[in-house]
Biopython code that builds the backbone (N, CA, C, O; Angstrom):
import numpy as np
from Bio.PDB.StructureBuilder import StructureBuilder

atoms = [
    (1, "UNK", "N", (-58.295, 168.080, -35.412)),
    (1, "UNK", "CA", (-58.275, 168.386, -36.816)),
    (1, "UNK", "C", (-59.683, 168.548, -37.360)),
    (1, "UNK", "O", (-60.673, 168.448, -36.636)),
    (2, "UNK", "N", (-59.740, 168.813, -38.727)),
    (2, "UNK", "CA", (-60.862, 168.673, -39.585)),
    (2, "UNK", "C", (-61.818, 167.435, -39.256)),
    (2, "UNK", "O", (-61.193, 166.575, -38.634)),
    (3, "UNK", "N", (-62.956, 167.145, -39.460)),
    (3, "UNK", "CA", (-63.816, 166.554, -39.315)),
    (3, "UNK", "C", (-64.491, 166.457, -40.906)),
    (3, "UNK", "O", (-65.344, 167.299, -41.187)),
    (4, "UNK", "N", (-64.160, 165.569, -41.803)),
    (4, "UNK", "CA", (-64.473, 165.472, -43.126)),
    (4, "UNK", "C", (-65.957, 164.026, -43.274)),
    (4, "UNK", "O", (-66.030, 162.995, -42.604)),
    (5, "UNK", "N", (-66.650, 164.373, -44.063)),
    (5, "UNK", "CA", (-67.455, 163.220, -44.845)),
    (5, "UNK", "C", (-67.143, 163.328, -45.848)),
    (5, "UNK", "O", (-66.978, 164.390, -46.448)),
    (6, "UNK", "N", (-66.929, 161.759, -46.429)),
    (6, "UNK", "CA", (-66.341, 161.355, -47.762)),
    (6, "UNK", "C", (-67.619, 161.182, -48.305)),
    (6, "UNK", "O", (-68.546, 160.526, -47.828)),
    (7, "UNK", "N", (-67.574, 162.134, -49.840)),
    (7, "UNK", "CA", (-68.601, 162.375, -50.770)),
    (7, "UNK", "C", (-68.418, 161.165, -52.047)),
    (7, "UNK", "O", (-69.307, 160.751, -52.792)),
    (8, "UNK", "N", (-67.074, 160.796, -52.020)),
    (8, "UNK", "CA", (-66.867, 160.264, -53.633)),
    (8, "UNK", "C", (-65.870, 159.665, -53.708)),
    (8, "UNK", "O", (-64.875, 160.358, -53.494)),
    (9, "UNK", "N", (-65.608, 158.181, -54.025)),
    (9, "UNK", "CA", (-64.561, 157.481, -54.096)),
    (9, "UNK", "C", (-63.587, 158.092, -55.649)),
    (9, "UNK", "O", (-63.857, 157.591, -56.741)),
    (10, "UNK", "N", (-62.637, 159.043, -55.541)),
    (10, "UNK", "CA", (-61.906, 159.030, -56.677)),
    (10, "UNK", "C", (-60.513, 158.049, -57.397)),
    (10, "UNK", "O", (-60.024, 158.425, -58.462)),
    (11, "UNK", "N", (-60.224, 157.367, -57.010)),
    (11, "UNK", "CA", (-58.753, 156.256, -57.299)),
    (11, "UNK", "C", (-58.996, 155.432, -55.870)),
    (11, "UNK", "O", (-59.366, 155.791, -54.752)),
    (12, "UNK", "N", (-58.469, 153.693, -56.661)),
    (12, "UNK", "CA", (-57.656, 153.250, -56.004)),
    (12, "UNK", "C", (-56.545, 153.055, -56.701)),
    (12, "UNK", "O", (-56.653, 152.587, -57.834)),
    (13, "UNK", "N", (-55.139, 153.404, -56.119)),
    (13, "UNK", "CA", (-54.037, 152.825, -56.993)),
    (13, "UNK", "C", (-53.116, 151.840, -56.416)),
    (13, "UNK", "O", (-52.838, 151.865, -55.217)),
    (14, "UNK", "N", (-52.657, 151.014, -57.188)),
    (14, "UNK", "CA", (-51.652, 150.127, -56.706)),
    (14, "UNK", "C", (-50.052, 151.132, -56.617)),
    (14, "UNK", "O", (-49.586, 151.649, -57.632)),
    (15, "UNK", "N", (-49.370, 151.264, -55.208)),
    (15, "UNK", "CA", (-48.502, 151.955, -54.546)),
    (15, "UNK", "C", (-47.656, 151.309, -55.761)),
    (15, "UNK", "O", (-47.175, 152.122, -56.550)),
    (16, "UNK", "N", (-47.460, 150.166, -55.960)),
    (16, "UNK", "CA", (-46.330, 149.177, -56.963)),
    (16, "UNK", "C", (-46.421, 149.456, -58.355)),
    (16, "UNK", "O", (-45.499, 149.161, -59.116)),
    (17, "UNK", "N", (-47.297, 149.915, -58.677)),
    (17, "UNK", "CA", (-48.036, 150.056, -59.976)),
    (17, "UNK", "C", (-46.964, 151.357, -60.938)),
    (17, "UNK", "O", (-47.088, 152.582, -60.969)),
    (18, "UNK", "N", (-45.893, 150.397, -61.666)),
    (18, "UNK", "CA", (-45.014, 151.766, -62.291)),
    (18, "UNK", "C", (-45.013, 152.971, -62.601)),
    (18, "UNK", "O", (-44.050, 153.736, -62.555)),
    (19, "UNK", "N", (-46.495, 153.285, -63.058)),
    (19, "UNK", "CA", (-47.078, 154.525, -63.504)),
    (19, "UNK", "C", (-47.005, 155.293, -62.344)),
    (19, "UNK", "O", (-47.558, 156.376, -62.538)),
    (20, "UNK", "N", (-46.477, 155.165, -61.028)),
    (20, "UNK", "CA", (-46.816, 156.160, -60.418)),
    (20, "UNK", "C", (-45.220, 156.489, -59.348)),
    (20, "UNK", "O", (-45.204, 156.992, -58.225)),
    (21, "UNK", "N", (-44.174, 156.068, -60.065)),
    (21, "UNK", "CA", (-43.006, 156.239, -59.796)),
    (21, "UNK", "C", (-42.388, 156.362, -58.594)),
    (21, "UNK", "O", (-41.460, 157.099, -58.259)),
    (22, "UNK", "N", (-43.043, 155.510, -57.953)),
    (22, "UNK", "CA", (-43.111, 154.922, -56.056)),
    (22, "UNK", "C", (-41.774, 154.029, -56.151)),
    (22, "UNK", "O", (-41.881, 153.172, -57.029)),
    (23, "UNK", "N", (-40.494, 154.011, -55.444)),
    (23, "UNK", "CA", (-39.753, 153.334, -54.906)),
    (23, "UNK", "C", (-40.042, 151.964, -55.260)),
    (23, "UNK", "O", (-41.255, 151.853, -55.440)),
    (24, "UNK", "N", (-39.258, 150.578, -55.483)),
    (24, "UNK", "CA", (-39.922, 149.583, -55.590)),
    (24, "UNK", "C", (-40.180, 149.269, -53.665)),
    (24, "UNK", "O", (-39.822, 149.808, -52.618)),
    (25, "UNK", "N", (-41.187, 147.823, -54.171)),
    (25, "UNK", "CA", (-41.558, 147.570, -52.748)),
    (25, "UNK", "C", (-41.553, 146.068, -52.591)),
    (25, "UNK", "O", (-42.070, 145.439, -53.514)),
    (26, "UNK", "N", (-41.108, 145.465, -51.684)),
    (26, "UNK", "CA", (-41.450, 143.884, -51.958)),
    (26, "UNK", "C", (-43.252, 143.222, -52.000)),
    (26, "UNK", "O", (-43.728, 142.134, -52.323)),
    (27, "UNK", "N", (-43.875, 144.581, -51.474)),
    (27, "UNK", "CA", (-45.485, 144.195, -51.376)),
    (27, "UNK", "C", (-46.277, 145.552, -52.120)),
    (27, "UNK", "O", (-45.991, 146.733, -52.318)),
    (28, "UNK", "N", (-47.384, 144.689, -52.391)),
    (28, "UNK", "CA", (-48.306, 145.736, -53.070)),
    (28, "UNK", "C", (-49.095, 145.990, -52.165)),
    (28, "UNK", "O", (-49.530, 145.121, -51.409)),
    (29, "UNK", "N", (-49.531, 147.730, -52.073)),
    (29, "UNK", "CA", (-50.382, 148.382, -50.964)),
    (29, "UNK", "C", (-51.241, 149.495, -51.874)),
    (29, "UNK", "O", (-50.780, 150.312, -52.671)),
    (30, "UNK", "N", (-52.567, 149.277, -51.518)),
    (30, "UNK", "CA", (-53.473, 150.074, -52.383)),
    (30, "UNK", "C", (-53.925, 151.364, -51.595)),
    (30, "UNK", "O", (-54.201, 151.434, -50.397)),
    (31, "UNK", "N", (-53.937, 152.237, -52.417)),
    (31, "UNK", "CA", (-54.607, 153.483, -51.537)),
    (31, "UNK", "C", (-55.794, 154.158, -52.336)),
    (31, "UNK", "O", (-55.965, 154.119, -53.554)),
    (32, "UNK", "N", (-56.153, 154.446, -51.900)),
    (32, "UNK", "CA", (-58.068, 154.862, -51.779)),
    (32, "UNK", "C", (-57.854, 156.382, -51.764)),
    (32, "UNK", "O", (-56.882, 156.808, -51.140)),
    (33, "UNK", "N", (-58.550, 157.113, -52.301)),
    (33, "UNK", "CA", (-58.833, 158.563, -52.680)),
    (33, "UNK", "C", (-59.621, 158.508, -52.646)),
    (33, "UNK", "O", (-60.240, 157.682, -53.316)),
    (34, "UNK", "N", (-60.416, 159.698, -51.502)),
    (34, "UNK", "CA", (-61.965, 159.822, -51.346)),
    (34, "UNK", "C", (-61.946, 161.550, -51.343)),
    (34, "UNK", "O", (-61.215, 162.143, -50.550)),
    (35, "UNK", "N", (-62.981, 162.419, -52.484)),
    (35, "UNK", "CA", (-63.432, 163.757, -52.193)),
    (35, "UNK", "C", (-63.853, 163.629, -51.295)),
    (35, "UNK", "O", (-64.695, 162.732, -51.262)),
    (36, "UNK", "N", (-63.538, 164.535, -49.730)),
    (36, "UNK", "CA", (-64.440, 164.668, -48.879)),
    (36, "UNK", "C", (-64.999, 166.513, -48.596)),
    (36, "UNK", "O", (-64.945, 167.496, -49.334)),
    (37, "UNK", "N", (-65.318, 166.390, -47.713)),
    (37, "UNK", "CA", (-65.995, 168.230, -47.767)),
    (37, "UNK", "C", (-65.927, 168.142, -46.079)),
    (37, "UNK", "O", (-66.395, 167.266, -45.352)),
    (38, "UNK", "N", (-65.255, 169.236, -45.755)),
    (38, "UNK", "CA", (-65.517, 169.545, -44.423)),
    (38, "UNK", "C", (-66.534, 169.576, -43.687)),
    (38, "UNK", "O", (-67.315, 170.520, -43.808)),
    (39, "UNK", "N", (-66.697, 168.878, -43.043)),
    (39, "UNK", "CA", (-68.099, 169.165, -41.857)),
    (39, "UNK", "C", (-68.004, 169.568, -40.356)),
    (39, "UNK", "O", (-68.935, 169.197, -39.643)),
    (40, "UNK", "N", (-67.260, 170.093, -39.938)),
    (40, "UNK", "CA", (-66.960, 170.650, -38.731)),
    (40, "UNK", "C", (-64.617, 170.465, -38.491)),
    (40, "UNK", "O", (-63.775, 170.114, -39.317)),
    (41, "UNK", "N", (-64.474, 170.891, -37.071)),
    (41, "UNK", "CA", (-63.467, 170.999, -36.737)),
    (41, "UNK", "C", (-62.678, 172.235, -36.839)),
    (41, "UNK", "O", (-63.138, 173.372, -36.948)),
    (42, "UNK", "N", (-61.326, 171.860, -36.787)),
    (42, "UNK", "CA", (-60.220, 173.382, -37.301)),
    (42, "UNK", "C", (-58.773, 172.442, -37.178)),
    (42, "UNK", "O", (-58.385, 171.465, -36.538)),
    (43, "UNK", "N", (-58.195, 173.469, -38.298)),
    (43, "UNK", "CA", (-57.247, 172.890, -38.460)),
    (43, "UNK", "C", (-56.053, 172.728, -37.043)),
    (43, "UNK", "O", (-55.839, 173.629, -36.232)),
    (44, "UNK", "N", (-55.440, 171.451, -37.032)),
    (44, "UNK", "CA", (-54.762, 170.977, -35.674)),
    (44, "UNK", "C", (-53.311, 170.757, -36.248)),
    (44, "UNK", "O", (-53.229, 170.026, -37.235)),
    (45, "UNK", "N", (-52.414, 171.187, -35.852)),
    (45, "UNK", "CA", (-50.953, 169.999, -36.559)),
    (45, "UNK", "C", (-50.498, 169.178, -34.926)),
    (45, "UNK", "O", (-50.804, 169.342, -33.745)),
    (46, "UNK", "N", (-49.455, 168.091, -35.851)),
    (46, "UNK", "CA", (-49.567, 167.177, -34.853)),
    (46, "UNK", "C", (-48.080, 166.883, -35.141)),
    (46, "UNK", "O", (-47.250, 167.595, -35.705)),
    (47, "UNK", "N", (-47.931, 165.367, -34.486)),
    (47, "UNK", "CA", (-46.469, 165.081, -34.600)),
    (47, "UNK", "C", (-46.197, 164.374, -36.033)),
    (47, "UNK", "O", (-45.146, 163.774, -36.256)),
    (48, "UNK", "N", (-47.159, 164.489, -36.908)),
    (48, "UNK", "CA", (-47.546, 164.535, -38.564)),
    (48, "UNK", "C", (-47.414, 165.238, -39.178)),
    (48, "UNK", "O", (-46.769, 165.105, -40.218)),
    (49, "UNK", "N", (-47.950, 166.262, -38.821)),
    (49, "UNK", "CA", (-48.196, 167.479, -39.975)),
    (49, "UNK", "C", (-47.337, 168.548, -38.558)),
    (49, "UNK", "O", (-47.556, 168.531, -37.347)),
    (50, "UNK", "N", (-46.425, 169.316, -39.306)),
    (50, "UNK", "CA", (-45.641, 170.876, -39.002)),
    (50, "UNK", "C", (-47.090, 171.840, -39.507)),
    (50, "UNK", "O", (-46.972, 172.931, -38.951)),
    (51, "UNK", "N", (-47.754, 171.824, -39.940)),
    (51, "UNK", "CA", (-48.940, 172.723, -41.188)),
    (51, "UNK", "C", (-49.586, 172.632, -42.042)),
    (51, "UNK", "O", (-49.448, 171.868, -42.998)),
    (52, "UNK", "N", (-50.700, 173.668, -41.782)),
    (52, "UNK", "CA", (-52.070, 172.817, -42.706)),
    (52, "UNK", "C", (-52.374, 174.013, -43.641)),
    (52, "UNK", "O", (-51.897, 175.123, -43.401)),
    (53, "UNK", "N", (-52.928, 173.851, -44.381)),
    (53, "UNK", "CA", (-52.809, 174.867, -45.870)),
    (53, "UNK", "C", (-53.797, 174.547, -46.702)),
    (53, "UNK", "O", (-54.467, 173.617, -46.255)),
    (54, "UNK", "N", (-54.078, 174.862, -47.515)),
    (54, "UNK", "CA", (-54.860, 174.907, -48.831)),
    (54, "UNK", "C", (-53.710, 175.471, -49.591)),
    (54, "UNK", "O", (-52.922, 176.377, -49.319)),
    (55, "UNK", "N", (-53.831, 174.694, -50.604)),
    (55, "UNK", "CA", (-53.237, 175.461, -52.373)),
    (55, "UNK", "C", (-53.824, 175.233, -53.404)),
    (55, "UNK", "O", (-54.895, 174.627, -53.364)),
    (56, "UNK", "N", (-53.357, 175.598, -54.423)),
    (56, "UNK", "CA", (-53.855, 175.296, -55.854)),
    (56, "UNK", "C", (-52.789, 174.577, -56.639)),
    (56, "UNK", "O", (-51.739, 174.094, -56.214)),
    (57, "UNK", "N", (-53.219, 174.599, -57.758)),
    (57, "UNK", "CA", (-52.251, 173.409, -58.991)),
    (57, "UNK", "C", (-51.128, 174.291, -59.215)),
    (57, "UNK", "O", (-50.223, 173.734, -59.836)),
    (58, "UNK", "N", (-50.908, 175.479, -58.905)),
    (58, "UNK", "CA", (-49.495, 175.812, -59.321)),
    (58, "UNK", "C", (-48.736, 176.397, -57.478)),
    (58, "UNK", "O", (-47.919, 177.303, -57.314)),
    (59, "UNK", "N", (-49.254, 175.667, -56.570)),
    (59, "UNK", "CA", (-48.288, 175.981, -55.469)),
    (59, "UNK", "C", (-48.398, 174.717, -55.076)),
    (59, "UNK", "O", (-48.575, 174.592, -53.864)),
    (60, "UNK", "N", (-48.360, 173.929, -55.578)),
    (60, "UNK", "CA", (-48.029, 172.229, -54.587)),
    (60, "UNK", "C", (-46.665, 172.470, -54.092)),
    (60, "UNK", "O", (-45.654, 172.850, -54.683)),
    (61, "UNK", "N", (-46.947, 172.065, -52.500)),
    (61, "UNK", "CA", (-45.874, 172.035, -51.787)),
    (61, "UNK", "C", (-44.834, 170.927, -51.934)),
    (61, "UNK", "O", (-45.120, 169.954, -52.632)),
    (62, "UNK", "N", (-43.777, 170.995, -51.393)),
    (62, "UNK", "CA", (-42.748, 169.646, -51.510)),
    (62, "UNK", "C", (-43.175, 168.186, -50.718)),
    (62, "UNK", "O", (-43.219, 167.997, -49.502)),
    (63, "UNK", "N", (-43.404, 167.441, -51.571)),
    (63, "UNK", "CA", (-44.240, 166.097, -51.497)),
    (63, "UNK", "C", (-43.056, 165.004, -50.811)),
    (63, "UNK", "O", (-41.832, 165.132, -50.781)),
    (64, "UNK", "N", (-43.778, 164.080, -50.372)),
    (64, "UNK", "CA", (-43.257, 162.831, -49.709)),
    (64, "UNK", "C", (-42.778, 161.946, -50.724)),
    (64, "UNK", "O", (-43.355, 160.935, -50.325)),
    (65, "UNK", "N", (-42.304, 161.662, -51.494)),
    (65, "UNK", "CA", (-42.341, 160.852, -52.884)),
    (65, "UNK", "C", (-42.453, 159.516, -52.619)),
    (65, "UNK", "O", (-42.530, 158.729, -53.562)),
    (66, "UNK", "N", (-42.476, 159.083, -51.340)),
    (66, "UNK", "CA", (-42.848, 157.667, -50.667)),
    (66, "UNK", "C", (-44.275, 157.082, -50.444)),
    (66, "UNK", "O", (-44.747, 156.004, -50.083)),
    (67, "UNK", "N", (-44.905, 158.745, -50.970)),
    (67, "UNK", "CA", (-46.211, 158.443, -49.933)),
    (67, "UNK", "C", (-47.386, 159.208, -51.509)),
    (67, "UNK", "O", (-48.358, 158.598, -51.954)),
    (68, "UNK", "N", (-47.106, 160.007, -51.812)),
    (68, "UNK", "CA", (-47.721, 160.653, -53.316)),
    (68, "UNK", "C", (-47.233, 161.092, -54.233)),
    (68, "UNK", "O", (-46.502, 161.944, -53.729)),
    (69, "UNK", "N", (-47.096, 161.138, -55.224)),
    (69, "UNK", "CA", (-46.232, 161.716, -56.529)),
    (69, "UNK", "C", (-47.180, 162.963, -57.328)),
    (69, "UNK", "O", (-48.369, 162.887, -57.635)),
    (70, "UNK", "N", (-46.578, 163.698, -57.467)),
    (70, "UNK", "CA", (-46.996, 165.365, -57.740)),
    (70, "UNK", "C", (-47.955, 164.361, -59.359)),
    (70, "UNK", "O", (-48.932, 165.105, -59.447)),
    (71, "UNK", "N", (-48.102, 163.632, -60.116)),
    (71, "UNK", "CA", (-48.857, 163.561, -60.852)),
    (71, "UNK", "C", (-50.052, 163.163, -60.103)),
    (71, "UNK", "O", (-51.058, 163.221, -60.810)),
    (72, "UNK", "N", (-50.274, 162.769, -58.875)),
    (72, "UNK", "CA", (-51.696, 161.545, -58.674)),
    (72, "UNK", "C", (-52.369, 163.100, -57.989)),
    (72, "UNK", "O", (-53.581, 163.229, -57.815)),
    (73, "UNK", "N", (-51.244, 164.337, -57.612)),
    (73, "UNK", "CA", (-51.955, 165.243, -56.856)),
    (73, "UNK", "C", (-52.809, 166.480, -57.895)),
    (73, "UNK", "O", (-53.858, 167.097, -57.709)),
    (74, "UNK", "N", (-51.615, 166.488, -59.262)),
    (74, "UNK", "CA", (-52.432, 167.449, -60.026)),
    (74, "UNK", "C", (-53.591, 166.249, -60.597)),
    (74, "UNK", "O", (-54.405, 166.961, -61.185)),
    (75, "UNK", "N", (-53.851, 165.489, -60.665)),
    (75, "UNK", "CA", (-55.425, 164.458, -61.457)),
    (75, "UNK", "C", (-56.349, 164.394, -60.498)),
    (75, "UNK", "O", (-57.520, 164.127, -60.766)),
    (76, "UNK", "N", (-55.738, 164.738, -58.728)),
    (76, "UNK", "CA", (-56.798, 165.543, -57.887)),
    (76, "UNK", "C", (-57.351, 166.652, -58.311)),
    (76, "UNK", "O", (-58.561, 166.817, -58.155)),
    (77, "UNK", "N", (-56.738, 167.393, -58.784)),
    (77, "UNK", "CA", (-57.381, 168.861, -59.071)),
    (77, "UNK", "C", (-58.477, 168.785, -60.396)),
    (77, "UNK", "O", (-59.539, 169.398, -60.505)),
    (78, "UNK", "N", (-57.922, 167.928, -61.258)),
    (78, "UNK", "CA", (-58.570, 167.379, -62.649)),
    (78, "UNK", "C", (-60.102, 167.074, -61.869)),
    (78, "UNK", "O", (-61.198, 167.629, -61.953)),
    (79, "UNK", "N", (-59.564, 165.853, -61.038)),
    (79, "UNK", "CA", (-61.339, 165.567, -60.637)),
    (79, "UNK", "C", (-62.100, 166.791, -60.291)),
    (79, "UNK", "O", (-63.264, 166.960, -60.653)),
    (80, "UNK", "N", (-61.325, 167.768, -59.481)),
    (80, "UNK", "CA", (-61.967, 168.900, -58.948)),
    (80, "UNK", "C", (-62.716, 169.593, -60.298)),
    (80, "UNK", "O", (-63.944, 169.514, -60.293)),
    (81, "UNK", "N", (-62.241, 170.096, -61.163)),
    (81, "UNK", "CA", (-62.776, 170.756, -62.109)),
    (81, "UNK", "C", (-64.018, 169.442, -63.105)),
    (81, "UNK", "O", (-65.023, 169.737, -63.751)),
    (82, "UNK", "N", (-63.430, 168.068, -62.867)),
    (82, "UNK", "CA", (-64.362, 167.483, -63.634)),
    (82, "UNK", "C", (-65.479, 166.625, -62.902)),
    (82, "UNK", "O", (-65.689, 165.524, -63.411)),
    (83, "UNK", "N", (-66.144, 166.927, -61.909)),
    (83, "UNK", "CA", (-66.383, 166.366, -60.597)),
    (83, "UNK", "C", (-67.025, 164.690, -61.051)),
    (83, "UNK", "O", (-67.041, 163.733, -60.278)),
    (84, "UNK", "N", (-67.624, 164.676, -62.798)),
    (84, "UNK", "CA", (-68.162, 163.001, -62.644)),
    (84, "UNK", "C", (-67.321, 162.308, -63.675)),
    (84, "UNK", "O", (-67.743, 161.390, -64.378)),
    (85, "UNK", "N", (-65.973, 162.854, -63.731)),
    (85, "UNK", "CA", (-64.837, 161.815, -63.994)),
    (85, "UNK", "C", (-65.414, 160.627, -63.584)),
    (85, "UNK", "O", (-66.245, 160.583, -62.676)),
    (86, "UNK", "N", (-64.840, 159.211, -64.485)),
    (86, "UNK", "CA", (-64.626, 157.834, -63.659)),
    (86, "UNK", "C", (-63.779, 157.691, -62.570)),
    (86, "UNK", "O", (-62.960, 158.591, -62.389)),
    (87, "UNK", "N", (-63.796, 157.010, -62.019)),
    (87, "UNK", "CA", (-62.822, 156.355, -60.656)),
    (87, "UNK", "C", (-62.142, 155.842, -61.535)),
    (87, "UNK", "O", (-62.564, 155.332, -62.573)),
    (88, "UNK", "N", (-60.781, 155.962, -61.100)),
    (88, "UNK", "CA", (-59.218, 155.164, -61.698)),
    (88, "UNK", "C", (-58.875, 154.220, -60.799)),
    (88, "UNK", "O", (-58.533, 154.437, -59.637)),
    (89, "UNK", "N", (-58.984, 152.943, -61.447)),
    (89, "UNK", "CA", (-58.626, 152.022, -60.607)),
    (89, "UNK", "C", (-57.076, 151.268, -61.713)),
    (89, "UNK", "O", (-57.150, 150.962, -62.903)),
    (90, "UNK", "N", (-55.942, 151.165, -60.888)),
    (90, "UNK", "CA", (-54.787, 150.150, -61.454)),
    (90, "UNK", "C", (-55.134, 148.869, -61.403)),
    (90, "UNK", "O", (-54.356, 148.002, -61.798)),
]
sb = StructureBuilder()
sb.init_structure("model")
sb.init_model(0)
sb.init_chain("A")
sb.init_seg("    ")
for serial, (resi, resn, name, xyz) in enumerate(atoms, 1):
    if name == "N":
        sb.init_residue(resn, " ", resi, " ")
    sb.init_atom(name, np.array(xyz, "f"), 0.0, 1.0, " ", f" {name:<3s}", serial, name[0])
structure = sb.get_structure()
């Protein structure tokens, strides 16, 4: 796969954290959002990924709803256009 360096911590969120309309869970699990920028590789799929893509804010593909919710992906794109946003932490 890609070979990325992480430029910029954008979110940590709490997976449990209502605002982000995750299944309940008996445990809280935090996930970390980092801008990174390609630095070598090519795209690989695996027994993970069927396909690798680029899109924009109006072709988000059909999401995992276990794993990201189409709001935490368009406030990715937000950072993109606003690159020294704060970090969102729950």
């Amino acid at each position: 796969g890609y070979t990325t360096r992480a430029t910029r911590l954008l979110a940590v969120y709490d997976r449990a954290h209502p605002r982000h309309g995750h299944p309940p869970a008996p445990y809280h699990s935090y996930k970390l959002f980092f801008r990174c920028e390609i630095v070598g590789g090519e795209p690989t799929s695996s027994y993970e990924t069927t396909a690798i893509d680029f899109f924009g804010p109006d072709a988000i593909p059909p999401l995992s709803p276990g794993r990201n919710g189409l709001s935490q992906i368009q406030r990715f794109f937000d950072f993109w256009e606003h690159p020294d946003a704060p970090v969102e932490f729950d």
